[in-house]
Residue, then its C-alpha position, 0 to 999 in steps of 0.5 A: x553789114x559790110x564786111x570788116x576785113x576789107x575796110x583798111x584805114x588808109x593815111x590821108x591828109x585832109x584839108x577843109x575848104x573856106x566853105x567847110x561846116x560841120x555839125x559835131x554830135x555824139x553817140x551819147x552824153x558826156x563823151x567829149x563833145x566840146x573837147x573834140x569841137x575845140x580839138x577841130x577848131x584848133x586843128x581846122x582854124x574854124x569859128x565856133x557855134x553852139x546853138x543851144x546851151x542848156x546850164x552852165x551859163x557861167x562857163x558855157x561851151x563858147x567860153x570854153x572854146x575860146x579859153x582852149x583854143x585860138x579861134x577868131x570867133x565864138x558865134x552867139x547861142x540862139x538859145x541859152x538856158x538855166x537848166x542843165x538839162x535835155x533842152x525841151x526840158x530846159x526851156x519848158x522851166x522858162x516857158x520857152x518853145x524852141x522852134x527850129x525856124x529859130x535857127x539859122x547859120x551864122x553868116x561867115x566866110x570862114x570854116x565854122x564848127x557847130x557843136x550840139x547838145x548830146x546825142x542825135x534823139x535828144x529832145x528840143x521839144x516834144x516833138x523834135x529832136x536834134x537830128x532834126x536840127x542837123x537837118x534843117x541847117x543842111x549840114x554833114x555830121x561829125x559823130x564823136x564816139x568814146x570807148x565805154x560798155x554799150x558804145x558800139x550798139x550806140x555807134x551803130x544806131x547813131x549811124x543808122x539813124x544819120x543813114x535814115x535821114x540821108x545827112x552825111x556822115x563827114x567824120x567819124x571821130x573816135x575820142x580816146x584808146x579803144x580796143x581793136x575788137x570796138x574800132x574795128x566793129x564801129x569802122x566797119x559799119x560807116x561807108x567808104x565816104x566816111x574819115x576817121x578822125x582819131x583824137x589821142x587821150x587828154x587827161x587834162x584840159x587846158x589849151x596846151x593839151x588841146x593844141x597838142x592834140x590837135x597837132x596829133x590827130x590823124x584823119x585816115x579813110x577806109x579803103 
């Protein structure tokens, strides 16, 4: 593990490409995910694709993004699913194997923000896993972390199982307060290649609170 006391977060302005794409995952379930997605694409001015919406059809991630922020466009789901639930168990109650050569980009010239659903080892089938689905759309990952008992032992293996799988880990997003002592643990444990994107607390969604903290995020790199 490398040593805490000399990685110092550094101000940095970043700003993406035309070509940036980047695959949101989380340490876990319900840590903010779809929060922190449209956070980005507001602040990013990207396009927006979630690949598998497992339940909610009514009010799924997309209408969700579309309804916070001002992206040009919510690419379609290659899968939408009744059950609100892991995606293999969700499409095993419609009778449906998901393949991951079902899955390709979108094709845009624009920033683009794909969102997946729950953490790296959630279960598309019985046999993969949505790291997999990281790695055969060749993306970098952006891991959404939030403050609770237990986050730094998921943070750490997340980010041990993104360094197995050689998938770049782009940004390390930290969703909310944390103690000093829990960011400076996680900060610790990402290489140097790695920003910080720093997400100020939202108590209440709605598109103006989300433009708000997408003009209030910070993005540093560790020194």
């Amino acid at each position: 593990m490398k040593n805490p006391e000399s990685r110092i977060p550094n101000p940095e302005t970043q700003i993406p490409n035309q070509s940036m794409q980047l695959f949101i995952t989380g340490i876990g379930t319900e840590i903010g995910k779809t929060v922190c997605s449209a956070v980005l694409v507001q602040h990013f001015k990207t396009e927006y694709w979630k690949p598998i919406q497992s339940g909610d059809l009514h009010y799924t991630d997309s209408h969700k993004i579309e309804a916070w922020t001002d992206t040009s466009f919510c690419h379609p789901e290659t899968y939408r699913l009744q059950l609100a639930a892991s995606p293999h168990q969700s499409a095993g109650e419609e009778n449906i194997t998901i393949n991951l050569n079902d899955f390709q980009l979108p094709k845009t010239a624009n920033p683009l923000i794909v969102e997946g659903a729950g953490g790296l080892m959630v279960p598309i089938s019985d046999t993969t896993f949505m790291i997999d689905l990281i790695e055969e759309l060749n993306l970098p990952a952006a891991l959404v972390v939030r403050n609770y008992l237990g986050c730094i032992n998921h943070s750490l293996l997340s980010i041990l199982a993104l360094q197995q799988r050689e998938i770049p880990l782009e940004y390390l997003i930290l969703n909310g307060d944390f103690p000093e002592d829990t960011e400076r643990v996680i900060c610790s444990f990402i290489e140097k290649e790695t920003k910080i994107i720093r997400i100020p607390e939202i108590n209440h969604t709605d598109k103006e609170s989300i433009q708000n903290a997408a003009k209030q995020l910070t993005i540093t790199k560790i020194g």
